[in-house]
Every structure is written in structure tokens, then in C-alpha cells.
C-alpha positions as CSV (number, residue, x, y, z in Angstrom):
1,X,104.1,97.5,128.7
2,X,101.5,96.1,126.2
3,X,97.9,97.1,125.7
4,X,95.3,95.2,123.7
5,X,94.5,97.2,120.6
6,X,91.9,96.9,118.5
7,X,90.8,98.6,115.3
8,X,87.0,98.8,114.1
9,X,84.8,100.7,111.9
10,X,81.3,101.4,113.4
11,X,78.2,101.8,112.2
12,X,78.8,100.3,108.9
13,X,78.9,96.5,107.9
14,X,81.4,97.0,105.4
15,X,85.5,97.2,106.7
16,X,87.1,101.1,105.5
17,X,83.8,102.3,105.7
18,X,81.7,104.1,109.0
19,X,83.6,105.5,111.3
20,X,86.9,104.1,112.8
21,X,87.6,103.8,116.7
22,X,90.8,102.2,117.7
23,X,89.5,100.4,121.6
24,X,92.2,100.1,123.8
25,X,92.3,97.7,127.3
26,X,94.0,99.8,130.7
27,X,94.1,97.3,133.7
28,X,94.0,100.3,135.4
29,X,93.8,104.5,134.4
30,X,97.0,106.3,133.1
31,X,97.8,109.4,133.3
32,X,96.1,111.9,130.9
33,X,98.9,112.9,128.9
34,X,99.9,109.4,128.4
35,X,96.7,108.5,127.0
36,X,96.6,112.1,124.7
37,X,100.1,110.3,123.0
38,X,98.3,107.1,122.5
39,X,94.9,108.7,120.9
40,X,97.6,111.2,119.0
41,X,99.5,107.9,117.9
42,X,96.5,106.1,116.6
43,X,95.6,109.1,114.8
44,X,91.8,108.3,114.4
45,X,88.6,110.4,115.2
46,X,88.6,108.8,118.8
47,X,90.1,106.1,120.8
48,X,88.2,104.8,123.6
49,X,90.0,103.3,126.8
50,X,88.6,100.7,129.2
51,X,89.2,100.2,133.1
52,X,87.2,97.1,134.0
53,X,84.8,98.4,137.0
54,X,82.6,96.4,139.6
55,X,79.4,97.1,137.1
56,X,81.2,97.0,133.7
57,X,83.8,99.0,132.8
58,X,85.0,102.8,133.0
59,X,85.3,104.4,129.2
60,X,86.6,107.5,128.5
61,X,87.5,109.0,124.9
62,X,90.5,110.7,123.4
63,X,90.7,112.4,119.4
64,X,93.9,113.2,118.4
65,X,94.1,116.2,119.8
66,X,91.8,116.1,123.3
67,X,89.2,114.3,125.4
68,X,85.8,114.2,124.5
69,X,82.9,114.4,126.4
70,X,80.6,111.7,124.4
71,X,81.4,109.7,122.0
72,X,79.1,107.5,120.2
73,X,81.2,104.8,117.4
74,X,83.7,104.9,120.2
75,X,81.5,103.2,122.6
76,X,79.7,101.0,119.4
77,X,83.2,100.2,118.7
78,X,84.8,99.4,122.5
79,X,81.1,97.5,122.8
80,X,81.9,95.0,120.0
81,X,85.4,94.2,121.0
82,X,84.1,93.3,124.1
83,X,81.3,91.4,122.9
84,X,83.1,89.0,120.4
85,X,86.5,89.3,121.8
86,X,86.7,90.0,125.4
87,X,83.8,88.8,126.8
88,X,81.9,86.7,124.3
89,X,79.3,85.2,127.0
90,X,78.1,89.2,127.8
91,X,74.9,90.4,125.8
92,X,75.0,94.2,128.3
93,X,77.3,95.9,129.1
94,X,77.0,98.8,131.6
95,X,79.7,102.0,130.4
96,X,80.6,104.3,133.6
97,X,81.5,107.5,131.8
98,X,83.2,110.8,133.2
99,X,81.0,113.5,131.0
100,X,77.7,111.1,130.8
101,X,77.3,109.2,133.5
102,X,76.6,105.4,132.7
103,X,75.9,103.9,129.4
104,X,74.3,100.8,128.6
105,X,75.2,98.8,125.5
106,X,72.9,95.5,124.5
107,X,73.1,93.3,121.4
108,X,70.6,92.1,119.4
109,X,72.6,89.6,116.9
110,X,74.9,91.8,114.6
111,X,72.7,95.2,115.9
112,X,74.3,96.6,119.1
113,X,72.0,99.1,121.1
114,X,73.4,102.3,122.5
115,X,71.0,103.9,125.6
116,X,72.5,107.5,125.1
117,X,70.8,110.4,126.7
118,X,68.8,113.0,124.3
119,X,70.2,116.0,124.4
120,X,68.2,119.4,124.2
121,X,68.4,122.1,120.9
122,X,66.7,125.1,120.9
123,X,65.3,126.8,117.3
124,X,67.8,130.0,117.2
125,X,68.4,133.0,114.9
126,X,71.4,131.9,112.4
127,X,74.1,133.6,114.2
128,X,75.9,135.7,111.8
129,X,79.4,134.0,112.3
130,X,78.0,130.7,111.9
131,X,76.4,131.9,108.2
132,X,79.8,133.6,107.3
133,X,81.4,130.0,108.0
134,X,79.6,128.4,106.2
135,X,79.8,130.6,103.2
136,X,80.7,130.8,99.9
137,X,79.3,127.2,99.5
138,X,76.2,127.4,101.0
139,X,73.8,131.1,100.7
140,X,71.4,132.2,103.7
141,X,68.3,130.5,101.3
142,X,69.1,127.1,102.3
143,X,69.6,127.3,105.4
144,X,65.5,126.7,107.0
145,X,66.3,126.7,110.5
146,X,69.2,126.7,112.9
147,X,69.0,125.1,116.3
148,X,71.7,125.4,119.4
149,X,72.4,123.3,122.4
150,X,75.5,121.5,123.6
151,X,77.9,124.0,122.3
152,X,76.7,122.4,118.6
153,X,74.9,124.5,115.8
154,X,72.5,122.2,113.7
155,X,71.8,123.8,110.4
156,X,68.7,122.5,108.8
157,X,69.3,122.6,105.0
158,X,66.9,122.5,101.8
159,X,67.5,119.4,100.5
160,X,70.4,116.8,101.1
161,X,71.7,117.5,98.1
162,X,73.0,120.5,99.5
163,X,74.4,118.8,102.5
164,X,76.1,116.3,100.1
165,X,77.3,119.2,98.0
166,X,78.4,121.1,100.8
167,X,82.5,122.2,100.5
168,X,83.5,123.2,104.0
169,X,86.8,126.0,105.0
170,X,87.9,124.4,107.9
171,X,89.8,127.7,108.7
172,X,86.2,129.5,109.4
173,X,84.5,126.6,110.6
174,X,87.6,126.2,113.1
175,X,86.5,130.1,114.5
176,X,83.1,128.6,116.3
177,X,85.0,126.2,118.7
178,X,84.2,125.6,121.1
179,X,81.1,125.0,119.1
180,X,81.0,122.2,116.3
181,X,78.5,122.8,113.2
182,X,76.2,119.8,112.2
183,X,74.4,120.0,108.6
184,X,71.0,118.0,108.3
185,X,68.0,117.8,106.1
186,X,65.5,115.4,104.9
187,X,66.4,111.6,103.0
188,X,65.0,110.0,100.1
189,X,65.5,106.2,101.2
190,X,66.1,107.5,105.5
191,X,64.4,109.9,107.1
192,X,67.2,112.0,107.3
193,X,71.0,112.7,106.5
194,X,73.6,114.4,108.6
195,X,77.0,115.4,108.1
196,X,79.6,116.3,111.2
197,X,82.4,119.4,111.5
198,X,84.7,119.7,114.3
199,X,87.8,120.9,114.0
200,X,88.3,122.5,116.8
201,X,88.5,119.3,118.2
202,X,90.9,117.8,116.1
203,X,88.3,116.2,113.6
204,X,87.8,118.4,110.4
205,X,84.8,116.1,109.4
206,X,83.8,113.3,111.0
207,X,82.7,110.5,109.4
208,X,79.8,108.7,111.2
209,X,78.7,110.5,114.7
210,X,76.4,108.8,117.1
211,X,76.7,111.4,119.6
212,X,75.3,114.1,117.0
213,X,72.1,111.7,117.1
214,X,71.6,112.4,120.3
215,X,70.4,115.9,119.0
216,X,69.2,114.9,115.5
217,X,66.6,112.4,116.5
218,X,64.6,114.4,119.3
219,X,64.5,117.1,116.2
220,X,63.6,115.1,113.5
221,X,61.2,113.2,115.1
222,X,59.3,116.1,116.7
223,X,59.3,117.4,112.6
224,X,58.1,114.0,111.2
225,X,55.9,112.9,114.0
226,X,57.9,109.7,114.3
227,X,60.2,107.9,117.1
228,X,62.0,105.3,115.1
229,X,64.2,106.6,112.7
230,X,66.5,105.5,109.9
231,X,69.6,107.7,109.3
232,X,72.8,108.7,107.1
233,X,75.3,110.2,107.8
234,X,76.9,111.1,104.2
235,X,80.3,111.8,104.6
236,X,83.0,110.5,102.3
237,X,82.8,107.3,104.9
238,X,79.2,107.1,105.3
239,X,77.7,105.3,107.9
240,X,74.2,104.4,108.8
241,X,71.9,104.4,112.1
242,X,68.6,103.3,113.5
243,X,67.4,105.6,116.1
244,X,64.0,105.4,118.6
245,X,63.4,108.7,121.1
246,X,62.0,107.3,123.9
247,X,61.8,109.9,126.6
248,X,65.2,111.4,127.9
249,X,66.9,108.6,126.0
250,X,68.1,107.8,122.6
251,X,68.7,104.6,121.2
252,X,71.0,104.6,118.6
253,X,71.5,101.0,117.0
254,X,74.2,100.3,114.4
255,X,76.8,97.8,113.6
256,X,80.5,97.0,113.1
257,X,83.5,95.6,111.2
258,X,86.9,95.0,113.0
259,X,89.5,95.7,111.0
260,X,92.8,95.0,113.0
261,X,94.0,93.3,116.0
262,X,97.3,93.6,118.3
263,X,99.1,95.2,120.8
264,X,100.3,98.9,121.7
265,X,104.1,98.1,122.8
266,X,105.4,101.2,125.2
């Protein structure tokens, strides 16, 4: 057996930067173990696998370690391939999704457009696990605010300086699953800057995450009084994103590199 592989880094415009996808072709859905192996094999934040559909195409994603419910440079990435290798003449392409439902991907010359659904947070007292994970590096003082929704905790911080600075144990921050912990404060030349921890799911940090957005922009723009938003994620592969709120919806715009090409031979 041999399945079309493809390697990208998303939401970057430089290659071994952003965030990297590997975007694998199925002519048809295997089993879920099989596909675990292949996600383990690749050994990348997320594969995504397609199954062409009568609308589009089915997509789920796999880390390393399990499937994921959403998965933002995953579908950027599996978007791309299909727009300049697969099926060069498409400028939409309509995502059927397990966890999601459908997902619409557009291109705009190198900017592909995401229509993800905005997902709610709720302004919460810090938890008192969630401070002790994040401690000794960061004290109760910077944190502002905490807000919870999708089994995530987004931790508003002082200044991004102390998001860059931030030195995560991934040993504590591993005790929230299933709940990840996203850091976020205000950007000099974005509006703001974001970094990712999951490992609970297989990703210590991860690098560039548009599914995070989902969260971040609703907040951020109800704080700056804004819908169109520039935004960083500043990991040590940082990415960057253009988001608009626009109802239920988020539109999360980025670009891509591809960085390999080939087969998976079972």
C-alpha cells in the first residue's frame, strides 16, 4: 500500500518555521489504530487524513499520541496540498469533520481562509491547580484574568514578555488534562501573542495553533473593540495569523510552505 504524503509548515511563509502538519491521502477510511501508527510514525503535532466525499472531502486529525477534535494548521496544511497539488483548479474546499462539522477553506492568492466556528470562554477564578502549574515561573501578579471553555484555560498575562519568558514543567502542566493551558497578552507590532501547552495530548508546546484562535479572537476582540486581528503565536517556531470575528465564526487566514513530498509505503 502507498499513501500520498505530504509535509508542510502552516501559518508561516518561511519552510522549518510555523507549525508542521504532515497531510496524508486515504481513498477510503482505515481503521483507527492504523491511522494512530501513521500519526505516531510521522511524529509531528498532527497529521490530517483525507477521504474524498460527494461535497469535498472527510478530514480527521491524529497527534502522536490521539485524535483530535479540531485542528487548525492541519486543515491550513491538508487545504494547501490540495490547492496546489491535488486539485489546482479548486479555489473552496468544503472539510466534513467528525468533532466540527463542515469546514470551509477559500484562497485568496498565497492567504488561505479558514471559516472555523468561535468557540465560547467564560472569565473564571484562577483555579488553584492551574496557578500551581504554572509556578515557579510565573507568580499570581501576572496573571489578569483566567477564562475557561472547551476543556482549555486561557491565562491572560501582564505583558508578552512574560509569555515569551514563560518556562513551562510539563510534568504539572500534564496534571490538567484533559484540559490544555493557553498563555496570551497584548502585542507591540499584533494585537496580541499567544503561546499553546498540551501535553496531555501528546504536544508539550505547540508551535502555531489555529484552533486556540478560535477562543483568542472572540476575547481579544470584545477587549480591543476590534474584529480583524493580527496575531503571534511566539513559540520557539512562531507563526503568524489574521483573524476577523464575524458572528459564530472565525476566520483565521494564514499561509504555507511545503517542505516534503512522497509516499507512506505499508
Amino acid at each position: 500500500m502507498h499513501i500520498a504524503l505530504f509535509h508542510v509548515d502552516a501559518f508561516t511563509e518561511h519552510a522549518f518555521s510555523g507549525n508542521p502538519a504532515a497531510v496524508c491521502f486515504l481513498d477510503f477510511w482505515l481503521d483507527d489504530a492504523f491511522l494512530g501508527k501513521v500519526a505516531a510514525e510521522n511524529n509531528m503535532p498532527a497529521t490530517a487524513f483525507l477521504v474524498p466525499s460527494e461535497q469535498g472531502y472527510e478530514l480527521r486529525w491524529f497527534s502522536p499520541v490521539c485524535e483530535l477534535k479540531l485542528c487548525g494548521h492541519a486543515t491550513l496544511g491538508a487545504a494547501f496540498v490540495l490547492f496546489h497539488f491535488v486539485r489546482p483548479d479548486l479555489e473552496q474546499v468544503l472539510f466534513s469533520t467528525r468533532f466540527r462539522g463542515p469546514l470551509t477553506v477559500s484562497r485568496n492568492g498565497d492567504w488561505l481562509s479558514m471559516e472555523f466556528p468561535a468557540l465560547a470562554a467564560k472569565p473564571c477564578t484562577p483555579p488553584a491547580e492551574l496557578l500551581r502549574s504554572l509556578g515557579p515561573s510565573l507568580a499570581p501578579a501576572d496573571v489578569v484574568q483566567v477564562f475557561v471553555g472547551n476543556e482549555t484555560y486561557v491565562t491572560l498575562l501582564s505583558s508578552a514578555d512574560k509569555v515569551q519568558d514563560f518556562q513551562p514543567d510539563f510534568a504539572r502542566l500534564e496534571q490538567l488534562h484533559p484540559h490544555v493551558v493557553v498563555l496570551t497578552a497584548p502585542g507591540e507590532e499584533v494585537d496580541f501573542v499567544s503561546r499553546y501547552f498540551a501535553p496531555g495530548y501528546g504536544i508539550p508546546e505547540d508551535f502555531v495553533t489555529g484552533s486556540s484562535h478560535c477562543m483568542l479572537a472572540p476575547i481579544w476582540a470584545d477587549r480591543l473593540g476590534k474584529t480583524d486581528l493580527r496575531a503571534r503565536q511566539i513559540s520557539p517556531r512562531p507563526g503568524e495569523l489574521r483573524c476577523e470575528v464575524a458572528g459564530d465564526k472565525v476566520i483565521l487566514k494564514g499561509k504555507a510552505v511545503p517542505v516534503m513530498r512522497g509516499s507512506l509505503t505499508i
